[in-house]
C-alpha positions in Angstrom: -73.2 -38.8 30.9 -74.5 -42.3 32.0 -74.2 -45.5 30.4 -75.9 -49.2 30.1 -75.2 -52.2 31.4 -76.2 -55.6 29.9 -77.3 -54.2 26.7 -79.4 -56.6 24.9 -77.3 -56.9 21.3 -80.3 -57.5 19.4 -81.1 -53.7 19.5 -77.5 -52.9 18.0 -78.9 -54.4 14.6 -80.4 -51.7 12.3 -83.4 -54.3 11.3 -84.1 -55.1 14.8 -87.6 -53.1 16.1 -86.4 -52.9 19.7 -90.1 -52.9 20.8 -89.2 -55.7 23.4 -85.7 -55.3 24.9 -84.6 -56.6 27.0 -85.5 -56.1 30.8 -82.1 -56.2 32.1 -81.1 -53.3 30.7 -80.9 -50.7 33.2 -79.4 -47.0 33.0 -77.1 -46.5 36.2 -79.1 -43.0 37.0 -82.2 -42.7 39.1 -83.9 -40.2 37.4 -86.4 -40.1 35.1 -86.0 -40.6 31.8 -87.2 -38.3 28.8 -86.5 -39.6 25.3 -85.0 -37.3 23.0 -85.1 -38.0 18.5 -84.1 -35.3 16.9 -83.9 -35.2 12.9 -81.2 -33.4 11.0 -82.4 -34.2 8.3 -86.1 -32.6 8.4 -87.2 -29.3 6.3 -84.9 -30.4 3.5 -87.4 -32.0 0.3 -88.5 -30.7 -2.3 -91.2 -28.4 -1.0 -88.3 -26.0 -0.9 -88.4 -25.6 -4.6 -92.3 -25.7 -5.2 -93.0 -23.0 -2.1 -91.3 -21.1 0.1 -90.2 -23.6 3.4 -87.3 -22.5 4.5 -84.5 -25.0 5.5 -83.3 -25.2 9.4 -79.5 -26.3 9.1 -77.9 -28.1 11.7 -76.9 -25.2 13.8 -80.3 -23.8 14.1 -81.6 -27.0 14.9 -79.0 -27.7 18.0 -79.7 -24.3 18.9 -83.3 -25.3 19.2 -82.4 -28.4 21.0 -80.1 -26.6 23.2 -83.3 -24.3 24.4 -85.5 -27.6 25.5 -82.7 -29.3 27.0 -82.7 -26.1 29.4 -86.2 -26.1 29.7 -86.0 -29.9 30.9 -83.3 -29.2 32.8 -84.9 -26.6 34.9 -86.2 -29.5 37.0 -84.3 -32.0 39.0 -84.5 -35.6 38.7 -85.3 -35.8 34.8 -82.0 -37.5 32.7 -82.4 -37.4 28.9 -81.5 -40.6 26.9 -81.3 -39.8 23.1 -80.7 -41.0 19.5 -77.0 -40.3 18.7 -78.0 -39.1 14.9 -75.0 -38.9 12.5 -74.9 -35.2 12.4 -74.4 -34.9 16.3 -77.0 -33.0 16.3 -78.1 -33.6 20.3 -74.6 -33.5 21.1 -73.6 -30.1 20.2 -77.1 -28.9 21.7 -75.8 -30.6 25.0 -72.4 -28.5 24.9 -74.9 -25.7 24.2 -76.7 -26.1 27.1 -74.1 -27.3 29.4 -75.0 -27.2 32.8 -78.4 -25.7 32.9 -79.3 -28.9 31.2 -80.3 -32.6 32.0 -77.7 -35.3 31.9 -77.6 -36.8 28.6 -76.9 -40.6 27.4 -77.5 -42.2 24.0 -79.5 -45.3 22.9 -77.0 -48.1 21.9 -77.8 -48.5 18.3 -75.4 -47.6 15.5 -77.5 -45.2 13.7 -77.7 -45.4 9.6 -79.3 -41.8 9.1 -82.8 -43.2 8.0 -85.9 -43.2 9.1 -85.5 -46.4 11.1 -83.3 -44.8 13.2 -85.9 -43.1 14.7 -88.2 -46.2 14.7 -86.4 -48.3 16.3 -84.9 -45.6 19.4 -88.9 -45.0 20.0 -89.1 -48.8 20.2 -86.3 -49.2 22.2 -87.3 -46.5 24.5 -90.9 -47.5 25.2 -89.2 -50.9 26.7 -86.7 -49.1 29.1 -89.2 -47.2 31.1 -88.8 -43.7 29.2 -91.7 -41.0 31.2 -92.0 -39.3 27.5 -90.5 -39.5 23.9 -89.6 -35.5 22.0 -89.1 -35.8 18.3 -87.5 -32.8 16.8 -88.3 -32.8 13.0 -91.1 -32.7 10.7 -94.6 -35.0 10.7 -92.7 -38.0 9.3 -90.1 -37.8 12.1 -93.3 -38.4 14.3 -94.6 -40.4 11.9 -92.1 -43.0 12.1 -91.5 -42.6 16.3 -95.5 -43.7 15.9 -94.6 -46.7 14.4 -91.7 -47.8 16.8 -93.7 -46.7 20.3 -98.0 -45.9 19.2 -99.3 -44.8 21.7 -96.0 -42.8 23.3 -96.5 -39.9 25.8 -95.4 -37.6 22.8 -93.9 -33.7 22.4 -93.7 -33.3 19.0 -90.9 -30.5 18.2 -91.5 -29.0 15.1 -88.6 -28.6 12.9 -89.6 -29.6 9.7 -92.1 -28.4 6.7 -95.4 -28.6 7.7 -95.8 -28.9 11.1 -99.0 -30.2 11.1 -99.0 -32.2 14.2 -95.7 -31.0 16.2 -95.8 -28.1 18.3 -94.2 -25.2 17.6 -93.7 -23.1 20.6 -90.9 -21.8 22.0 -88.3 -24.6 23.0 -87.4 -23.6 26.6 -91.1 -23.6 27.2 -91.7 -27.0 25.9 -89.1 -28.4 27.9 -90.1 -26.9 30.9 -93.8 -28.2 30.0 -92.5 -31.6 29.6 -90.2 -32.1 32.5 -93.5 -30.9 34.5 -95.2 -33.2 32.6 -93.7 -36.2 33.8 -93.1 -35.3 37.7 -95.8 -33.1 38.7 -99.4 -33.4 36.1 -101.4 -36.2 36.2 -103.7 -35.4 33.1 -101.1 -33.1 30.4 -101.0 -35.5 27.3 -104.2 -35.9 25.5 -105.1 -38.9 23.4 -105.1 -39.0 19.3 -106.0 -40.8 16.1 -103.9 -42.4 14.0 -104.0 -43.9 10.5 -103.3 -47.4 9.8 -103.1 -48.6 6.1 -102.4 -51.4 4.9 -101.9 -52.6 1.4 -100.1 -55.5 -0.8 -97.0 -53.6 0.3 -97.2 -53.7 3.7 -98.3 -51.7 6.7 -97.5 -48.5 7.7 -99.2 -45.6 10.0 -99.8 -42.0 9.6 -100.7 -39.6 12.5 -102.5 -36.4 10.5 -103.5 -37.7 7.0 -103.3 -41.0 4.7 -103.3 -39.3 1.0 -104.5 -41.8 -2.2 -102.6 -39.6 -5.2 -102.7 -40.7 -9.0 -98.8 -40.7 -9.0 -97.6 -43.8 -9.8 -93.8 -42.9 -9.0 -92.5 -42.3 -5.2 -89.8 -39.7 -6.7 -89.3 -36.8 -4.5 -91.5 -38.1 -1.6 -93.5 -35.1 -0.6 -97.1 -34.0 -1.9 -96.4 -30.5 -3.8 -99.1 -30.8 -6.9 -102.7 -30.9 -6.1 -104.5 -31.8 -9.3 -102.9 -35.8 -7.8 -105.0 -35.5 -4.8 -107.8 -38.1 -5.1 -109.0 -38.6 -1.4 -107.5 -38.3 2.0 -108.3 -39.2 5.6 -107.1 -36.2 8.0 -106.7 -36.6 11.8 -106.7 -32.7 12.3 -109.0 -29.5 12.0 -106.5 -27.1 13.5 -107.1 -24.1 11.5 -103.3 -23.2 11.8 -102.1 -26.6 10.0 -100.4 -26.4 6.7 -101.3 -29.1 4.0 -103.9 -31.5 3.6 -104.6 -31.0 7.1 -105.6 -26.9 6.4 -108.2 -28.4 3.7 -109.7 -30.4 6.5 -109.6 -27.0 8.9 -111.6 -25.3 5.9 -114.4 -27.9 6.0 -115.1 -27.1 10.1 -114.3 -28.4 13.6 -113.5 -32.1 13.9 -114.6 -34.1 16.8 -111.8 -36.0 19.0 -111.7 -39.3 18.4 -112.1 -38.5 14.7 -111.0 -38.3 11.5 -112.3 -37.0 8.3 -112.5 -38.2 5.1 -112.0 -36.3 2.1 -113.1 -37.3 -1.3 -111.4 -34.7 -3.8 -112.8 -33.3 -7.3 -115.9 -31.0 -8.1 -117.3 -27.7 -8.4 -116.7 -26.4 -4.6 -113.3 -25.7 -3.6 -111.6 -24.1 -0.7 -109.0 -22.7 0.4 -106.1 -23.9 2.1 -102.5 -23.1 3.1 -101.3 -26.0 0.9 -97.7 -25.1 2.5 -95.3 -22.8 3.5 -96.0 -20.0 0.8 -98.7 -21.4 -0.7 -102.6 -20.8 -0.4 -104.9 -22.5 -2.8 -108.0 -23.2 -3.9 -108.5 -27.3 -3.8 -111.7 -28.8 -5.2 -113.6 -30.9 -2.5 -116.6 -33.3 -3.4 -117.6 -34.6 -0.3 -116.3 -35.1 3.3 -117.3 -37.9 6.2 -115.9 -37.6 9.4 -115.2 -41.0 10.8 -115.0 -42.5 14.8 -112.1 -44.2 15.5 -112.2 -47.9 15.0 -113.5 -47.5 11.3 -112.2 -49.4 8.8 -112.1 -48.2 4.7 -111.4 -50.1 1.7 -110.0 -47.7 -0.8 -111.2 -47.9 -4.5 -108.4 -46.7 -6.4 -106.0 -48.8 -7.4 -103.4 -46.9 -9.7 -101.9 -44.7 -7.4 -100.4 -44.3 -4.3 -100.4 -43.8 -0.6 -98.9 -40.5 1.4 -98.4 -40.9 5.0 -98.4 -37.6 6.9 -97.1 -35.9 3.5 -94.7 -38.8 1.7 -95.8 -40.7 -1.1 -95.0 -44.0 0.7 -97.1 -47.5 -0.6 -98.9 -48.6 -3.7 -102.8 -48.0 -3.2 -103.6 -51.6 -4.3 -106.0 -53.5 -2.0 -105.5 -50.5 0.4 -106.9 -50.7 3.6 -107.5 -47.7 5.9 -107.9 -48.3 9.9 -108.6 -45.7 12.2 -106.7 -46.7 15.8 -105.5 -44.8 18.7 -102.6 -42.3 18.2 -99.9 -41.4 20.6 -100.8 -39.4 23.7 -99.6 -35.6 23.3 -98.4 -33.3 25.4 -101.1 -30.1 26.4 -98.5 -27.4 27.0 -101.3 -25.3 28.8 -102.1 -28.1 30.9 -98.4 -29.1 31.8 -98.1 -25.7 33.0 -101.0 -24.6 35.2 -100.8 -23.9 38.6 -97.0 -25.5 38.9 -95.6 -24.9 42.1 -92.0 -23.1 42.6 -89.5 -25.6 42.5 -86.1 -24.5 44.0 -83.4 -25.7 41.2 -80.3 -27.6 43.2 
C-alpha cells in the first residue's frame, strides 16, 4: 500500500470539492494511477418493493471488485488509489484479490457515507494526475463522480438498479480493458452528453436523463410511478437500458452528441422496460432530439427534477443545458489487437 505526502488539509473537510488540490501532493509510487469509487450502498431504494431489482450486498459487491482489481492487475505499472467507503468495501476486494492485483492506496478524506463522498474523491482525483476514474454502483454513483471530475476518462461498473449508463460486463474483463486503456490505446474512451439543470435550488448534472415529475415530495428518491412523468431529456437510445432511458430506445437511434427530449401524455404509448421486472406501456406526445450546447427553459413549475433516476430539485425556474459528459471507456476498443504482455 502506498501513502501521501504533503496532503493538502483542505481535502480532509467533507464540504471541501477537492477539484483543485493541491500540486504538492504526490503518491510515493511510479505507476499509474486508476481511480477506484465504489458504492455500498447502490441497488438498495425502493425500486426493490415496486419491481423486482434485486439487492447486491456487500460481499457480492467486493467479490465483483475483487474480479476488476485482477483484471487491472494483470498489467504492470498501473497502482489503484481508492475511496475508503465506510463498509470497506475495496478493502476486502483487495484481500480478495491479493497478489494478482494492483497495489492499492486510499484518498485522504474521512468519508461520511453520502453521496459527497464520491464527489469529492472524483474531484480529488482528477487533480492528482489519476489515468482513469471506475465507479462501482448505480447511475447516481456516476452521477455524482460527474459532478466532482465532468469530463473523467470514466468505467462505469454497474452495481446498482438500472444500469443505464455503467457497463455491465464481466469484472475481470473490464479491468483488463481499462488497465489497457490507460498504457497501450490511444482512442478507447468515447465522449458523452450530459445534463445540466439548474433551478432556484441550485445546480446539479445528470448523465442519462433529467426527469420534470408532478411530485412535489423528494420521499423515497427514485422514479417507480409513471402517471408523474411529465417530460424528460434522455442522453441514451441503448435499446438494452432500463428506465426512462428504454422509452427513449423505443422512440429510435439517437445521434452522438445528442439528447432527446421527451414530452409525456397522449394517445401513443410505448413500451419500455420501466425497471427491473417491469415493462410498460408509457404515453409519449412528442419527442425532439437536441445537439449538445442547447439550452431549455422548462414550463412546469409544481414539480420536481430527477437526475439520472432521483427526484433531486424543485422544477421552478428550471433550466436545462446540454454540455459535454465524461469520456467512457469502449471495452471493444480497449481490447483490440493488444499485444501479449508478459506479467512480472
Amino acid at each position: 500500500m502506498y501513502v501521501l505526502d504533503d496532503v493538502d488539509p483542505s481535502v480532509l473537510a467533507p464540504d471541501q470539492s477537492a477539484k483543485d488540490p493541491a500540486p504538492s501532493s504526490r503518491l510515493r509510487c511510479a505507476a499509474m494511477i486508476i481511480g477506484l469509487i465504489a458504492n455500498p450502498a447502490s441497488s438498495k431504494d425502493i425500486r426493490r418493493l415496486t419491481g423486482l431489482a434485486r439487492v447486491i450486498d456487500i460481499e457480492e459487491k467486493a467479490n465483483l471488485v475483487a474480479r476488476l482489481l485482477v483484471g487491472i492487475g494483470s498489467i504492470p505499472g498501473i497502482s489503484v488509489l481508492a475511496l475508503d467507503d465506510p463498509a470497506g468495501l475495496v478493502r476486502r476486494a483487495a484481500r480478495l484479490a491479493g497478489h494478482h492485483g494492483p497495489e492499492v492506496g486510499y484518498i485522504p478524506i474521512e468519508a461520511t457515507g453520502t453521496e459527497a463522498d464520491t464527489r469529492i474523491c472524483a474531484g480529488y482525483l482528477a487533480g492528482h494526475d489519476a489515468r482513469a476514474l471506475i465507479t462501482v454502483g448505480g447511475d447516481g454513483t456516476v452521477r455524482a463522480a460527474a459532478e466532482g471530475w465532468p469530463e473523467a476518462p470514466l468505467i462505469p461498473v454497474a452495481a446498482g438498479t438500472n444500469n443505464a449508463f455503467a457497463l455491465g460486463d464481466e469484472p475481470t474483463v473490464t479491468g483488463l480493458a481499462a488497465a489497457l486503456a490507460i498504457t497501450q490505446a490511444d482512442d478507447a474512451f468515447s465522449p458523452t452528453t450530459a445534463i445540466a439543470v439548474q433551478t432556484t435550488d441550485g445546480q446539479a448534472l445528470a448523465v442519462i436523463d433529467a426527469v420534470v415529475v408532478r411530485d412535489r415530495w423528494v420521499g423515497a428518491g427514485a422514479i417507480w410511478d409513471p402517471r408523474q412523468l411529465v417530460e424528460a431529456f434522455v442522453t441514451s437510445s441503448r435499446r438494452t437500458a432500463v428506465g426512462v432511458a428504454s422509452i427513449s430506445a423505443a422512440l429510435g437511434p439517437l445521434p452522438a452528441g445528442y439528447a432527446r427530449r421527451i414530452t409525456f401524455g397522449g394517445d401513443r404509448t410505448v413500451r419500455a422496460v420501466f425497471g427491473p421486472g417491469v415493462v410498460l406501456d408509457i404515453p409519449v406526445a412528442e419527442h425532439q432530439d437536441l445537439p449538445q450546447g442547447a439550452e431549455v427553459h422548462l414550463a412546469e413549475t409544481a414539480g420536481l427534477i430527477a437526475l439520472d433516476g432521483e427526484r433531486r430539485l424543485p422544477a421552478v425556474d428550471g433550466v436545462v443545458r446540454l454540455v459535454p459528459g465524461p469520456w467512457v471507456l469502449d471495452l471493444e476498443a480497449a481490447l483490440l489487437d493488444r499485444p501479449a504482455t508478459p506479467r512480472p
